[in-house]
Each structure stands twice: as C-alpha cells, then as structure tokens.
C-alpha positions in Angstrom: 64.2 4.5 129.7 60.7 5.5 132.0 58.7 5.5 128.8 59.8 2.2 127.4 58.8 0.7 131.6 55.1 2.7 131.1 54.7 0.6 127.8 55.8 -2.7 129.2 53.4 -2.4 131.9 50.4 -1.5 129.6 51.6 -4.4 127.8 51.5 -6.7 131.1 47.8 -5.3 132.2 46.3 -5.9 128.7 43.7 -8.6 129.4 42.8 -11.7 127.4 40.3 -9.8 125.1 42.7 -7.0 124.4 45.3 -9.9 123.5 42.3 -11.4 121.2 42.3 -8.0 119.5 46.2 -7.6 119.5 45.7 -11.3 117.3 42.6 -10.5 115.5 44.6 -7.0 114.5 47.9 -9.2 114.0 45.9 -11.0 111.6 44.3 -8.9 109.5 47.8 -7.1 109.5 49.5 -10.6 108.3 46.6 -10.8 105.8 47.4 -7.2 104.1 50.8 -8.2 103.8 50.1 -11.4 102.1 47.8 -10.0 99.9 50.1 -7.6 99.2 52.8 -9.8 98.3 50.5 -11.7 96.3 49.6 -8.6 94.3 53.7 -8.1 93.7 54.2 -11.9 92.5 50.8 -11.3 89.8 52.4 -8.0 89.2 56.3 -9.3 88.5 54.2 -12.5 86.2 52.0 -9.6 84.5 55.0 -7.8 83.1 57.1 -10.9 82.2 53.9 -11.6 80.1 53.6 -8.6 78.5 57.4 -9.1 77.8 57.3 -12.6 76.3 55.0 -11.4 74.5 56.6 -8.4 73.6 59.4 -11.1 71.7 57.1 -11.4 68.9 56.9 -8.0 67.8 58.4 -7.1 64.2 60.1 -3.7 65.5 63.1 -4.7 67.1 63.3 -1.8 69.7 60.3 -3.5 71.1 61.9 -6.5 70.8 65.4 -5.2 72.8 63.1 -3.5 76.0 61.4 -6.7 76.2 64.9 -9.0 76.5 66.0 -6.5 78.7 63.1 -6.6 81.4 63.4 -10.5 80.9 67.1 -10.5 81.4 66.8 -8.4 84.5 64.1 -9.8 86.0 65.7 -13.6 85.3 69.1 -12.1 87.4 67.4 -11.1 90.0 65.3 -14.3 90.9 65.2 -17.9 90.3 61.8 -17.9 88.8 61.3 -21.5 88.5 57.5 -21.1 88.5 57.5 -18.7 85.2 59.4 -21.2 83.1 58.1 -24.7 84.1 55.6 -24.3 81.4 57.3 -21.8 79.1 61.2 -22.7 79.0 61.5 -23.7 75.5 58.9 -21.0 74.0 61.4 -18.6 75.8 64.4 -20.2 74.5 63.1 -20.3 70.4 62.3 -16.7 70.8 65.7 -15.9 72.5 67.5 -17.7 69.4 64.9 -16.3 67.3 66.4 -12.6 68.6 69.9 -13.9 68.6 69.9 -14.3 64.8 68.0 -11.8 63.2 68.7 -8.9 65.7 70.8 -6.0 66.4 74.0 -6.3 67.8 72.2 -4.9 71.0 69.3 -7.7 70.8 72.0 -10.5 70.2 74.1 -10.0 73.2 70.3 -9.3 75.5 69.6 -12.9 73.5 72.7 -14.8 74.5 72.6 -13.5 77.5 69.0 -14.4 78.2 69.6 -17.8 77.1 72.5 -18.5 79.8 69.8 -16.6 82.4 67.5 -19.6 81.3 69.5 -22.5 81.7 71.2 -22.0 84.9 67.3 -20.8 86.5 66.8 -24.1 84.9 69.6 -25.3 87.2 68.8 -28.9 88.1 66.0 -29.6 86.1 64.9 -31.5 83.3 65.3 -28.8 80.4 68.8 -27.7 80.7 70.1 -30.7 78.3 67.9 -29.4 75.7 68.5 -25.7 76.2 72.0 -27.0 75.4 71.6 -29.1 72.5 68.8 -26.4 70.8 71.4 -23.3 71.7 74.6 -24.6 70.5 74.5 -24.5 67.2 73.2 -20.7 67.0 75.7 -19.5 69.6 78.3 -21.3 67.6 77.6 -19.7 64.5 77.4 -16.2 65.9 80.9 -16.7 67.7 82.7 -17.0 64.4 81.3 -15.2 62.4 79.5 -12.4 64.8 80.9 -8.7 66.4 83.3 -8.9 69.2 80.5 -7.3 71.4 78.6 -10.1 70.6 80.9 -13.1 70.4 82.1 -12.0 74.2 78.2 -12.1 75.6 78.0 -16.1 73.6 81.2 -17.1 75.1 79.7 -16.8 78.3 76.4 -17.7 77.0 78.0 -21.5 75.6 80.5 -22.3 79.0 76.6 -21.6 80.7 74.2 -23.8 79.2 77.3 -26.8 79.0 78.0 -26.3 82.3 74.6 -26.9 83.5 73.4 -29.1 80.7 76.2 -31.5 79.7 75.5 -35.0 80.6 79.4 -36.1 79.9 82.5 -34.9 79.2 82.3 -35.9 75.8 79.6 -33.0 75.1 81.5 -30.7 77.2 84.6 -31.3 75.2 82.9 -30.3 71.7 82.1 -27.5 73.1 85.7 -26.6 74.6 87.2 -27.2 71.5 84.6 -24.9 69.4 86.3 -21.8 72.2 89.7 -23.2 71.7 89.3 -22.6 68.2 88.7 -18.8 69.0 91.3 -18.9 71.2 94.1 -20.4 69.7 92.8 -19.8 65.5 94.6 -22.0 63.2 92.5 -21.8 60.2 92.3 -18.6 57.2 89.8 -16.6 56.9 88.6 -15.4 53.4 91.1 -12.3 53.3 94.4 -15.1 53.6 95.1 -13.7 57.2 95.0 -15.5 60.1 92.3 -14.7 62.1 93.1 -13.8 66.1 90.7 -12.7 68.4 90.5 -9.3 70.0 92.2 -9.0 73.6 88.5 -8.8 75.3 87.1 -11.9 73.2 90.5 -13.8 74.1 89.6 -13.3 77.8 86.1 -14.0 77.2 87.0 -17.0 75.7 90.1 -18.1 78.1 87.6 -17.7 80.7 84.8 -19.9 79.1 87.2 -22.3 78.3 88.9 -22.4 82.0 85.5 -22.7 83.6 84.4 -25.7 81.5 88.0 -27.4 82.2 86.9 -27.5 86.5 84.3 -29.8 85.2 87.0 -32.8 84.3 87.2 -35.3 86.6 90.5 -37.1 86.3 93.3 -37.7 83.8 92.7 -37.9 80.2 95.6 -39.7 77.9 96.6 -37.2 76.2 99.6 -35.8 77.1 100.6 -34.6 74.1 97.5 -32.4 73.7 98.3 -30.9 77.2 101.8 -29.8 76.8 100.8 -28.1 73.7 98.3 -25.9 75.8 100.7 -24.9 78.6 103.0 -23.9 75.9 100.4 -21.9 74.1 99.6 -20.6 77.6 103.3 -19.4 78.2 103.3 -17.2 75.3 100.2 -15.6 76.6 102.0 -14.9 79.7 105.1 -13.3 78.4 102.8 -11.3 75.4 99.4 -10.8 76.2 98.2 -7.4 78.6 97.3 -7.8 82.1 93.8 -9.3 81.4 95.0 -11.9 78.7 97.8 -12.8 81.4 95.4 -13.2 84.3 93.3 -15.5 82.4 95.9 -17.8 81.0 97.6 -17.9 84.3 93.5 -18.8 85.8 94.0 -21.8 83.5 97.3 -23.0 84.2 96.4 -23.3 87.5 93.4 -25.4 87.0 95.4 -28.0 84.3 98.2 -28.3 87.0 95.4 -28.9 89.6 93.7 -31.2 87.8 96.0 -32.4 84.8 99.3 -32.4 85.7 99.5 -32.8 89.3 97.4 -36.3 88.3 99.9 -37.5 85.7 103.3 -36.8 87.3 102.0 -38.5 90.5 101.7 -41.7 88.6 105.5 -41.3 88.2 106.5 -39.8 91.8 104.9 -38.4 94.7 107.2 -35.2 94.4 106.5 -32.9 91.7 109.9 -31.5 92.2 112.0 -34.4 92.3 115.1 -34.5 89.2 116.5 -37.3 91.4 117.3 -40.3 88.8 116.3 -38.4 85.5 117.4 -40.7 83.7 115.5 -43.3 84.4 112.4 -40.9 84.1 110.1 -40.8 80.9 110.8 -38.1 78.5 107.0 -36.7 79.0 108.0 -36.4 82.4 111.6 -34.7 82.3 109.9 -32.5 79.9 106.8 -31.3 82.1 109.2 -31.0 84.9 111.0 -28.6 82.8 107.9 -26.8 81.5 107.0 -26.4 85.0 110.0 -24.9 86.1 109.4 -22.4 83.1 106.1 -21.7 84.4 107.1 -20.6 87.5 109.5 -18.3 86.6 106.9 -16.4 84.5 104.4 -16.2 87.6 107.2 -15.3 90.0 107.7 -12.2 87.7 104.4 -11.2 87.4 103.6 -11.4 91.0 106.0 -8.9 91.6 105.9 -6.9 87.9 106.3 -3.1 88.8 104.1 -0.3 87.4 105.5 2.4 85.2 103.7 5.8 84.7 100.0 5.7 83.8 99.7 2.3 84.5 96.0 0.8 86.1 97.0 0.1 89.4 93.9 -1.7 90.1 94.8 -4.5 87.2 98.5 -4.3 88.3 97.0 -5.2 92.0 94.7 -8.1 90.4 97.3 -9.3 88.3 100.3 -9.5 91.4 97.3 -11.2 93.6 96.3 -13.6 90.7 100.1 -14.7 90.0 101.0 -14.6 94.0 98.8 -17.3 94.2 99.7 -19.1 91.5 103.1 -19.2 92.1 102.0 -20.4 96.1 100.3 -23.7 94.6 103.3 -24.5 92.0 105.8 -23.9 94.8 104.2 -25.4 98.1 101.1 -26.9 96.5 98.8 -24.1 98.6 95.6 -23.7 97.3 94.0 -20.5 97.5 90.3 -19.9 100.0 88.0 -17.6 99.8 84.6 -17.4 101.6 81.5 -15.2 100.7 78.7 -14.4 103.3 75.4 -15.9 101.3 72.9 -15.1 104.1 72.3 -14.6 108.0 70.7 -18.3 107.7 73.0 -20.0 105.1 76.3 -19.0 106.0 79.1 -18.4 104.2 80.1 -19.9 101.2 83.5 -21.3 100.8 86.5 -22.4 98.2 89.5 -24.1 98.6 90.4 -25.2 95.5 91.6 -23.8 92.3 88.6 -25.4 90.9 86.0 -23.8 93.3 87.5 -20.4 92.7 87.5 -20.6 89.0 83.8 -21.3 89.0 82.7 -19.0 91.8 84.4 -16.6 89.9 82.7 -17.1 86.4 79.0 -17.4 88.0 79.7 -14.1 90.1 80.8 -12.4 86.8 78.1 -13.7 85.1 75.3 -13.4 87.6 76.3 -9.6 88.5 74.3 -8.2 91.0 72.1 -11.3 91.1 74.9 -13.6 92.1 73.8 -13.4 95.7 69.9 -14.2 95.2 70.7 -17.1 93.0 72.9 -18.4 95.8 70.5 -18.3 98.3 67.4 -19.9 96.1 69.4 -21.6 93.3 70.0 -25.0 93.8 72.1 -25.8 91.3 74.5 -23.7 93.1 73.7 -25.1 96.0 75.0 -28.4 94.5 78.0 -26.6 93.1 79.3 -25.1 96.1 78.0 -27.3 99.1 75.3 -24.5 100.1 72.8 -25.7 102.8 69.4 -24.6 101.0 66.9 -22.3 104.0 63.9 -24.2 104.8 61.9 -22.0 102.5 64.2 -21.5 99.5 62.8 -25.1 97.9 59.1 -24.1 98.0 57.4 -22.5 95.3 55.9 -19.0 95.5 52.6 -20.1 97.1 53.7 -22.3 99.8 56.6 -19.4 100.7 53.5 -17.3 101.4 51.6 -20.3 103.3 54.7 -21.0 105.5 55.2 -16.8 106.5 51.5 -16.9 107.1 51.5 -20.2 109.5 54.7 -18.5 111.3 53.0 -14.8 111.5 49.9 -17.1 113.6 52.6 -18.8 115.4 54.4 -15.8 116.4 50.9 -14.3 117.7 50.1 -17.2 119.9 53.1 -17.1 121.2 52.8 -13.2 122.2 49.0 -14.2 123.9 51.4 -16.8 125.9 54.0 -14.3 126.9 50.8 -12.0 128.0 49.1 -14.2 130.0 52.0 -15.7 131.8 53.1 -11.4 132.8 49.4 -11.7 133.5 50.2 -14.7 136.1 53.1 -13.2 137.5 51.4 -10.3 138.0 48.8 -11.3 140.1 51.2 -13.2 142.2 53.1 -10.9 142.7 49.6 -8.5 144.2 49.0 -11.6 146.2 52.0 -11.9 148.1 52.1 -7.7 148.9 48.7 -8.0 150.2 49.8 -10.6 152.6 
C-alpha cells in the first residue's frame, strides 16, 4: 500500500514538461504499436498472397497447404478488405480444387467456398458465389465420398443461405439435399442408394437450416405430411445423431408449417372438439401430431444400457425435452451467448434462431465468436448491435485507436494539472 502512495505523489508533482514528455513518450509508444500492427495486417495479406497464389500450382500438396492457410485464416476474420477485389478469382480456383483434387483438397475447397460467401455476408457477391458454386457442389454430392459430400452439404445450405434472393432458389436447392436424404431413384448397381448415417445428418442439418429461412405457409399440405412421416421413421430407426436431427426439423415445420396451417382452422392446436365438422387434412395432422409426441416423450427420457455414449444420450434427452415442451405447451426454447464485453450477449427464443445459431457455430468452429462480433450478416441474423469500430475497414480501425490513444493522453495531462492545482491549494491554505 506505501509504495503505490510514493508513486501517486511522484505522479501529482510531475510538472507540465514532464507531462509533455509523459505525451511525447505516450506517442511515440502509440506509434510503435501502430506500426506494429500495420506490419501484422501487411504480414497476414503477404501470406494470403503467397497462398492464392499457391492455388495455381500443379502439385496438389501445394495446392492442399495453401486452402488450408486460406480456410484458417478466412475463420478466423472477416477479411472483407482481401476479397473486395479478389472474391471470384478465389472462388474459380476453390471450384477449380473442388473438382480435380484429392478427397483432402475437395472438402478444404467446399469448405473454403462457404468461408467466402458468408465473409461476403451482406455484400454484392454472395448471389453469384451461389449461382457459380451450385452446380459443382451439386455434382460432387451425388456422386462424391461421404467425407466429401458431408463438407458440400454444409458448403450448399452456406452460400443459399446468404446468397438466395427468394425462396424459389432456396427451394431448388432444398430439394437437391432432400434427394440425399430421402433417395428415391437407382443407382447403376439396381440398389437403392441411402446415405451413410453422418451424410444423413449432414444433410438433415443443411436441409433444417435452409427450412428457418421460410416465411409463412406454402400450399402444400400434402408435401408436408409426407415429410413428418418420413421424419417419424427416423425417429423410431435412425441412432442418436439421425434422431436428433430429424427431431431439429420437426420442430422448425411445426413452428413454422404447421402451427400456421392448423391455426387457420382453430386457435387450439389440441382441440378434437367437433371432428366431424373438421377437414380431413386437419383430423389427420392432429393425429400425426399426437404420434409425434409420443416418440419425443420417449426419447426425452430413453435410458442407457451398457457402453452407451452418455454425452449423446444427454444431447439427445435435452434435444427431445425441448421438443416435447413446444408440442405440449407451445414453449420455445432460449439460449443466450456472451459475444463481447461491448456487444452483449446474443440471444434466441425461437426454434428458428436456435436452428441457425446452431449450424453457423458448427460451421464457423472456433471462429464463430470473431465473426459475431465483426460480421454483419450475423449481425442481421441475430439482432447483434455492431461496436463502433467493427464497420471500419483495417485502416480507419487503426486511425480511430490512434485518435483515442491522443485522447486518452490529453486527458492524463488534465488529470495532472488539476492534482497539480489541488496541490498547491492545498500548500496555500497550511501556510496560512
């Protein structure tokens, strides 16, 4: 405690020249800093040079470093500023690498071209990273490795997400995952083809985070029911994962589906008052419904035998506990995730929400958390109030620390010479 009084004092008898040198040395310490941040942004451009360049090398080692520095360095920032001038160069070579590759390049390619359209975010290239990467990733999802095929699935729900201007384009592309889903045509060999459990989750997963983007009924019903029935089978014959994902997307049709539809009938989704006079669709949703829940009541409370993965068992009781909680009472689950000290905390309340903040946390990894802060296009999607700096580019970041590092100095020289003032009065008034 003494020696942090002695160094308050030294700091109160400093005069205004040593407070000139406490700026000037303030200064030339805000300076070093600034230059050396500068030298870390030419650095980080430097090497993702040297790795877009690196794209057009015939050995495909080369080629697989280079995609993974790029894919790394892409989750990690929102570096708006490299790709305003080289979005679609990056995204012909990322195609490029997605076709003629290794089953290592591919998935670093389809998942660099996701990376590209969501850093794109709000901007003006995200509809053509769409149109120019669907028919690629499309390809290699039928007829690629399942290692692959799971990295495009998230790689296609991506770039649609962010760069569909309608539903119409977002529907073509829900039905090219249904098709993986739910396979109704032969391949070559006669055999139906199904997907593998990890490609099926994959592609529930795509197909469930592309659904939150419909906004209101669409006519038909028939279509629907055939879904939730597919969906019901899942849930009495897939594993843990399949079931957790088919149960993700029942929730968001009856959210934003079927809670829609029956309402136009009656205001209680669990009225069987007057059946009779009810439409057949109706008594027969009901009645799926009431299936539904029986399914999810079980699985929320499914025991676990010997050897069984406790930590899926937990996810999968969670998952279905909530499930059953919006079919029975019409609760909706929340969650909230702290973004940042200055932008709060990020919050769901709607199947909807969750199901994206979900898919983008999964996708984004370790990066989800930087892109929430800078990104606005998930600023958009989740109501995030942007920081004052986050919208400035690179440069005028390091302009605006530099203007507060002078204010913060004048302000100390204020502070000074006011202790200064004080001080003197204080002399005055012992003296007298």
């Amino acid at each position: 405690m003494g020696r942090r009084k002695q160094k308050t004092v030294e700091v109160d008898q400093l005069d205004d020249s040593d407070a000139d040198s406490v700026e000037s040395g303030s200064t030339v310490l805000s300076d070093h800093v600034l230059a050396h941040e500068m030298e870390s942004v030419d650095s980080q451009e430097f090497s993702l040079e040297k790795y877009l360049d690196a794209l057009y090398e015939k050995r495909g080692s080369t080629r697989e470093m280079a995609l993974a520095g790029l894919v790394s360095a892409f989750e990690g920032h929102v570096l708006l500023d490299f790709i305003e001038d080289r979005c679609i160069t990056l995204l012909h070579q990322y195609i490029t690498s997605l076709k003629r590759g290794s089953v290592k390049e591919a998935c670093l390619a389809a998942r660099a071209v996701g990376l590209l359209s969501i850093t794109g975010g709000t901007g003006s290239n995200t509809h053509e990273i769409m149109e120019e990467s669907i028919p690629p990733l499309s390809r290699v999802l039928v007829s690629g490795p399942d290692a692959v095929r799971i990295f495009v699935l998230d790689s296609l729900a991506i770039v649609t997400f962010v760069g569909s201007n309608n539903w119409e384009e977002t529907d073509r592309i829900m039905k090219v995952i249904w098709e993986i889903i739910h396979p109704k045509s032969l391949s070559k060999a006669g055999t139906i083809t199904k997907p593998s459990s990890a490609v099926l989750v994959a592609a529930l997963c795509a197909w469930s985070f592309l659904l939150t983007t419909l906004s209101g009924w669409r006519v038909d019903l028939d279509m629907w029911t055939e879904i939730l029935s597919f969906f019901c089978n899942l849930l009495e014959k897939g594993d843990r994962a399949v079931r957790i994902a088919a149960g993700e997307a029942i929730a968001v049709i009856f959210e934003i589906v079927i809670a829609g539809k029956l309402s136009t009938v009656t205001n209680d989704l669990e009225s069987l008052e007057d059946m009779p006079s009810k439409p057949k669709w109706f008594v027969y949703l009901l009645s799926l419904k009431e299936k539904i829940t029986s399914l999810v009541s079980d699985l929320s409370m499914e025991a676990g035998g010997k050897g069984t993965d406790k930590k899926c068992l937990n996810a999968q009781r969670d998952t279905f506990q909530k499930i059953y909680d919006y079919l029975m009472d019409g609760k909706r689950p929340e969650t909230s995730l702290i973004v940042s000290k200055k932008q709060g905390v990020l919050t769901t309340s709607t199947w909807t929400k969750l199901i994206q903040l979900n898919f983008l946390k999964h996708f984004l990894g370790s990066g989800f958390l930087k892109h929430a802060q800078d990104n606005e296009l998930l600023h958009n999607v989740f109501d995030v109030i942007p920081h004052a700096e986050s919208s400035l580019s690179a440069s005028q970041k390091r302009i605006a620390r530099s203007s507060g590092d002078r204010m913060r100095t004048q302000e100390l020289k204020k502070d000074r010479h006011l202790a200064q003032l004080r001080k003197g009065a204080l002399l005055f008034n012992a003296h007298n």
